[in-house]
C-alpha positions in Angstrom: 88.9 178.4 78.3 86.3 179.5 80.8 83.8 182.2 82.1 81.8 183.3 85.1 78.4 184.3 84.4 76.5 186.9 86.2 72.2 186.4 85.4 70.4 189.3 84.9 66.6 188.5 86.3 64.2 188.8 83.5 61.6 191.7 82.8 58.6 192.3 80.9 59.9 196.1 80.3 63.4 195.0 79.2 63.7 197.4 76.5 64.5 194.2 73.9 61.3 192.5 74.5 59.1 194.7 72.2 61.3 194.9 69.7 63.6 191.6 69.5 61.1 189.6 68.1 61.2 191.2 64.6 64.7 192.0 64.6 66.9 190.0 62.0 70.6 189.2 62.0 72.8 187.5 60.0 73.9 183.8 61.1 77.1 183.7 62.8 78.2 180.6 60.4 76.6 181.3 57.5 75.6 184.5 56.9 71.6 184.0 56.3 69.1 186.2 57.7 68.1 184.5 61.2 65.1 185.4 63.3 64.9 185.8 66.9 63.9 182.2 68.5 63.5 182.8 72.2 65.6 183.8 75.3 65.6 185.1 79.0 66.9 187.7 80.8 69.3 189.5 78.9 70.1 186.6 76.3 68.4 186.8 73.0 68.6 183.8 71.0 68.3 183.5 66.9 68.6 180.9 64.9 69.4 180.7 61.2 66.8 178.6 58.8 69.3 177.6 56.3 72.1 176.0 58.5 70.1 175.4 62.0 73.0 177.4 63.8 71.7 178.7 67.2 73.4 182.0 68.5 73.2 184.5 70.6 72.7 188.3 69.9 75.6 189.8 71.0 74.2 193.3 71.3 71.3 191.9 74.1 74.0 190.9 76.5 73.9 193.8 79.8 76.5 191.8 81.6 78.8 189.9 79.5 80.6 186.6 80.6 84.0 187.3 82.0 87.0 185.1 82.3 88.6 184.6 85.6 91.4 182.4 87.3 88.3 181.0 89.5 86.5 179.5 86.7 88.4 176.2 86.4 88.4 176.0 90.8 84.7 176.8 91.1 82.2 177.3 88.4 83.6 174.6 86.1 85.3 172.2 88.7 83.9 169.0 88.3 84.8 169.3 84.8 88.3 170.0 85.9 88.5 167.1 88.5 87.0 164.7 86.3 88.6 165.0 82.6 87.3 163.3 79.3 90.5 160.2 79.6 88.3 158.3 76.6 88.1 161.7 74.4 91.8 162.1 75.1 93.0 158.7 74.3 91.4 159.4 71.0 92.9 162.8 69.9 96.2 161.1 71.1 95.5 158.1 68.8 94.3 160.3 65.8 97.6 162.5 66.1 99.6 159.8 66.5 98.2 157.9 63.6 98.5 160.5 61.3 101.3 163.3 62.7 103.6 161.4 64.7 106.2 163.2 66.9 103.3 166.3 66.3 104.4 169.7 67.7 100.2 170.0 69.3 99.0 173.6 70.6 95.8 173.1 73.1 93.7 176.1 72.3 92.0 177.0 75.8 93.7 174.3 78.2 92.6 175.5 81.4 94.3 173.3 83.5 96.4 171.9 81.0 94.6 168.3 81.8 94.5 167.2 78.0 98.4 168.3 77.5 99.2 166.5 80.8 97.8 163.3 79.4 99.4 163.5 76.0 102.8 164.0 77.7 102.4 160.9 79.4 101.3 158.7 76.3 104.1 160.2 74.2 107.0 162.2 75.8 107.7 163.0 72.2 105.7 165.4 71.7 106.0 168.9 71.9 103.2 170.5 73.7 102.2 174.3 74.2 98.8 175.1 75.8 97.4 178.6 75.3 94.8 179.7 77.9 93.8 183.8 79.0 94.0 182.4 82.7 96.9 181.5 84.2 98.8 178.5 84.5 102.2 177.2 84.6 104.3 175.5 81.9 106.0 171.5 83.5 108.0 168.7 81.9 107.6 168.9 78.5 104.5 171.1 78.5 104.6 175.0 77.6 102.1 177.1 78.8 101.3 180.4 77.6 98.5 183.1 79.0 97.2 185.7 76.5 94.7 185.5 73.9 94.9 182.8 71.3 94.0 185.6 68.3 96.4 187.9 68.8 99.6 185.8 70.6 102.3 185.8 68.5 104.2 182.2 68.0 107.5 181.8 66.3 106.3 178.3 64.6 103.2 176.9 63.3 102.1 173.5 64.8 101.3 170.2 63.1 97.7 169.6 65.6 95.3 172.4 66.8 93.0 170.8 69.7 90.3 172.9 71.1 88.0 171.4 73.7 84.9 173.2 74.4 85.9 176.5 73.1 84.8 177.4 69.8 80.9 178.0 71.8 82.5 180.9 73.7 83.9 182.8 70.7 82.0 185.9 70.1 83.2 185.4 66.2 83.7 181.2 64.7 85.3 182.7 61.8 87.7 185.3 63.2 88.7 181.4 65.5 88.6 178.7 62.9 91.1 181.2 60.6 93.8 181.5 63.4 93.7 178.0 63.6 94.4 177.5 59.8 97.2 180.3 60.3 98.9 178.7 62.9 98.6 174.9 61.3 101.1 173.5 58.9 100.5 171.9 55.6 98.6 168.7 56.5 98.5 170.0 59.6 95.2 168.3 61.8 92.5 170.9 63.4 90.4 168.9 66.5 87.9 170.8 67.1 85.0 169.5 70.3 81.9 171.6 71.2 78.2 170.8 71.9 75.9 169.9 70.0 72.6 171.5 69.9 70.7 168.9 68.0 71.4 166.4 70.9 68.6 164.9 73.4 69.8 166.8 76.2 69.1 169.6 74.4 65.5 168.5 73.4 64.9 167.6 76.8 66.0 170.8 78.4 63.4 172.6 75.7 60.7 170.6 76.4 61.0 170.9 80.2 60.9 174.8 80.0 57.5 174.7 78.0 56.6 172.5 81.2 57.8 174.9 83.3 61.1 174.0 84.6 63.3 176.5 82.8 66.9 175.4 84.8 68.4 172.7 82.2 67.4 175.5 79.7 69.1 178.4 81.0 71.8 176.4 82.2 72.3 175.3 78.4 71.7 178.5 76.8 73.7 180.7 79.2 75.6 183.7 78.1 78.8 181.6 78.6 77.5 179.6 74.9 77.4 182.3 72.3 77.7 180.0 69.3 75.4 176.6 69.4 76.8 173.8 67.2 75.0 171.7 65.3 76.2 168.5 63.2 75.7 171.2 60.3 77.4 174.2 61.4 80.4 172.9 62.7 81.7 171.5 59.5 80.8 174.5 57.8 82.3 176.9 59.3 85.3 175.0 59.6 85.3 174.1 55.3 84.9 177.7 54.7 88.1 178.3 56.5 90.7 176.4 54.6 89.9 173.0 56.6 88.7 170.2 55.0 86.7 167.1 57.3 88.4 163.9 57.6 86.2 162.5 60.9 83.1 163.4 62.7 81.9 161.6 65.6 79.3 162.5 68.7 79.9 161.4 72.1 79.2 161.8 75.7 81.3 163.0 78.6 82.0 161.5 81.7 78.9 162.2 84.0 81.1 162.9 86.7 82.3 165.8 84.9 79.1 167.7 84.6 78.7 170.5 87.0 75.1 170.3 88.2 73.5 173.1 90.2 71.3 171.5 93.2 70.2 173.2 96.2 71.0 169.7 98.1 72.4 165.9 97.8 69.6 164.3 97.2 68.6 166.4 94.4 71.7 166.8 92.5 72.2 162.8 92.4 68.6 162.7 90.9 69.3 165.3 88.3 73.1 163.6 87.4 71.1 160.2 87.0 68.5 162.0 84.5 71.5 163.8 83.0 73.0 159.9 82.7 70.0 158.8 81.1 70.0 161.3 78.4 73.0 160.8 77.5 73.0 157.2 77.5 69.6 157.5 75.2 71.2 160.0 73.0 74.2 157.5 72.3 71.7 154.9 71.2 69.4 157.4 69.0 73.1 159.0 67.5 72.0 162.7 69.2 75.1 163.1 72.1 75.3 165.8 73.6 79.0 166.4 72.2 80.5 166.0 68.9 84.3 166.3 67.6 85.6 167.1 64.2 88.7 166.1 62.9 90.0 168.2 59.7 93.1 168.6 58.1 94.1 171.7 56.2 93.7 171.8 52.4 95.4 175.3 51.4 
């Protein structure tokens, strides 16, 4: 699932800058009263103080993100060139250790890389991929286009995957309960996001107070509405119906990361500090992403 972005430059007489500060809302996962944090531009940013969750004031955004076919060709095609092979030989080993022959629905394919994969592992499988852009269904793979909250389907599925979705949902709860819907008894829920207590994330904060606000912004874009934490994730998805069976952070393939970089020389320098967190964060157990495996309970 994808988005363009369009940046609205930053103002001192934005009209949410007087008053933002006080405002309180209540956390998209948990429901406490949250205070604004910080932001830029258009993007407001609160954060709750009982579950950590980081999200985004809805209501702030003058441009929201849009979805478009070009996503997956331009703004996000490294990550499309160069998939997660290690991520997706381990949701194919956790479905096929505990739903074999699994009817799987990818929430948000894209591309359809992950469904592509799990055909080639196990032609048994019975695959559907769900995605607002388009795409087109091949051997053994179904793709549909529309929106995964209202699309009807005339069967539920024995594995949900969603792979760097659940950020982009404007509501986690209205998301994580079509999952449950859709998911048979037993049924397995993989979820993958970001994870906001990671180094990267640390760094790109500490940079900004230095000055250098790019990692920051390019983090906390209007593309992220909902930022994970090891807390938040789990609780949104217990309160749901789902209950945890496996939790585990990781990091992508560096490849993958699209890197803005007004030339070469730069963008390799940026990629290797981007490798270095990453490689620091899985030694200090902060990656940048984390997965959660859960299985329904009602």
């Amino acid at each position: 699932m994808g988005k363009t972005s369009t940046v609205v430059a930053p103002s001192s007489s934005h009209p949410q800058h007087a008053s933002r500060s006080s405002k309180t809302l209540p956390c998209s996962i948990c429901f406490t009263e949250s205070r604004y944090e910080g932001g830029f531009a258009d993007i407001s940013l609160f954060r709750c103080p009982s579950c950590q969750h980081c999200f985004t004031d809805l209501a702030s955004l003058q441009v929201p993100e849009e979805y478009s076919a070009e996503y997956f060709d331009e703004t996000h095609k490294n990550w499309n060139k160069h998939p997660d092979l290690g991520l997706f030989e381990r949701v194919y080993r956790i479905i096929a250790a505990r739903r074999p022959n699994a009817s799987v629905l990818d929430v948000g394919c894209g591309k359809g890389n992950l469904l592509r994969y799990l055909r080639e592992r196990d032609p048994k499988l019975r695959l559907t991929g769900i995605d607002i852009s388009p795409s087109y269904s091949s051997d053994g793979v179904e793709f549909v286009q529309g929106d995964f909250l209202t699309r009807r389907f005339d069967s539920k599925f024995d594995a949900i995957v969603s792979l760097q979705v659940i950020e982009h949902v404007t509501d986690p709860h209205v998301f994580a309960k079509r999952m449950v819907e859709l998911i048979a008894k037993d049924g397995l829920v993989i979820s993958n996001t970001i994870n906001e207590q990671s180094l990267l994330y640390d760094v790109a904060r500490l940079a900004r107070r230095l000055g250098s606000s790019q990692a920051y912004e390019r983090l906390y874009s209007r593309h992220h509405l909902n930022h994970f934490n090891r807390s938040s994730l789990p609780r949104l998805m217990e309160v749901s119906g789902l209950k945890t069976i496996a939790h585990f952070q990781h990091r992508g393939p560096i490849a993958a990361m699209d890197i803005p970089a007004p030339n070469k020389l730069l963008e390799a320098a940026f990629r290797a500090g981007v490798w270095g967190t990453f490689v620091l964060g899985d030694h200090t157990g902060r990656s940048i992403y984390q997965t959660l495996v859960c299985q329904r309970w009602v």
